[in-house]
Steps between C-alpha positions, in 0.01 A plus 500: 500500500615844355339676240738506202461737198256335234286350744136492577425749728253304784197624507345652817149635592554818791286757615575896343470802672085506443515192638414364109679146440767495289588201306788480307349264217248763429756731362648299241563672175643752712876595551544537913756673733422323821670703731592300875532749767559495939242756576281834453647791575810393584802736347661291238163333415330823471785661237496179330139514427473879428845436285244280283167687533752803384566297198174334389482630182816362395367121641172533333686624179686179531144340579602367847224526776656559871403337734603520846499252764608457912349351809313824608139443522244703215395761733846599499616492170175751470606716685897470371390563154269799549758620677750468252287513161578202432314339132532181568394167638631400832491139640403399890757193540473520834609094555782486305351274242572657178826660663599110597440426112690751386807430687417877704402359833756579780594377791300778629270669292518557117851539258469774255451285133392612148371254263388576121265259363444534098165465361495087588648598811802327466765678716730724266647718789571392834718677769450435914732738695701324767499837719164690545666807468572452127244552231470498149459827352257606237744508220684219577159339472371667172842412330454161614145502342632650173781216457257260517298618247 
């Protein structure tokens, strides 16, 4: 079943970088960018990710928490996000779980997804590229944030 605009987002428990669970239930009250991405340091993945970390004052203006998530284990998203400054969480899916919930899960490996969940979670944004190549820029995102009020 496909996640449609005004749904529930499922809820998910995965490990962060610290190796800290996350669960999604814990953050409700909060407005969430849950950002589904193939891999650390890869090139796209890596300019999508500093596109955002570029533009976090803008998201938290718009008080929207990022928060990242691929199949890489947490040692590696350490080490991607010192590497990159990045300021926020990122998720260990490394199963395919969440991405399977999500509608991101590949035939091989993760699709590239964005999902915003408003304060009850409910989805208000959803967009899963069909080509990993693609992303969704920054400002395409904020605007999208801004419509929605």
């Amino acid at each position: 079943m496909t996640i449609q605009t005004g749904d529930r987002a499922p809820d998910f428990e995965l490990p962060d970088q610290d190796d800290a669970l996350f669960r999604l239930s814990d953050h409700l009250g909060k407005r969430l960018l849950l950002v589904f991405y193939p891999g650390d340091d890869t090139p796209v993945c890596t300019a999508q990710l500093c596109d955002y970390r570029d533009g976090l004052d803008a998201f938290a203006g718009l008080e929207v928490d990022v928060i990242g998530i691929s199949p890489d284990d947490p040692a590696s998203h350490r080490a991607f996000r010192d590497k990159h400054d990045l300021p926020f969480t990122l998720l260990s899916d490394t199963n395919l779980e969440v991405a399977r919930k999500y509608d991101c899960k590949a035939l091989i490996g993760m699709k590239r997804g964005v999902f915003l969940l408003d304060e009850n979670h409910r989805v208000r944004y959803r967009h899963v590229e069909s080509v990993a190549v693609f992303r969704r820029r920054r400002d395409e995102l904020i605007e999208a944030i801004r419509q929605l009020g």
